[in-house]
C-alpha positions, 0 to 999 in steps of 0.5 A: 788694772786698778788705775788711781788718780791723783789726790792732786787732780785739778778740774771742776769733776777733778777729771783733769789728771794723769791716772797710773796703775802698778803692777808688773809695769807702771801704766800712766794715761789720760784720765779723759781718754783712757781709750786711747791706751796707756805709757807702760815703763819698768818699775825701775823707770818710773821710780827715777822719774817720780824721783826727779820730781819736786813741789816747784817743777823737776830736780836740777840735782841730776842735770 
C-alpha cells in the first residue's frame, strides 16, 4: 500500500499523525506503529466521515 501522511502532521519529526492509504479499501493507521495493523473501512465510509469533518472539530449538521 502507498500510505500518505498528512501535510497537517504535528511533532517535531512531523511523526505525529494518522497515515491513510486508498485502494479497495481505505486504510488509516498510527503513523508510530504502523506495526500494530491498520482500520480498513469501504470508500463509501470513509467519504461520510471525512465528510463530517470541519476546521473547528466535527459537523453538527448531521447529529
Amino acid at each position: 500500500m502507498d500510505w500518505r501522511k498528512s501535510s497537517y502532521s504535528g511533532g517535531a519529526n512531523n511523526d505525529d499523525c494518522v497515515e491513510v492509504a486508498f485502494g479497495e479499501t481505505v486504510a488509516a493507521r498510527d503513523s508510530k506503529a504502523p506495526a500494530a495493523g491498520a482500520l480498513e473501512v469501504p470508500p463509501a465510509a470513509w467519504l461520510a466521515f471525512t465528510a463530517q469533518l470541519t476546521p473547528e472539530g466535527p459537523a453538527t449538521a448531521a447529529r
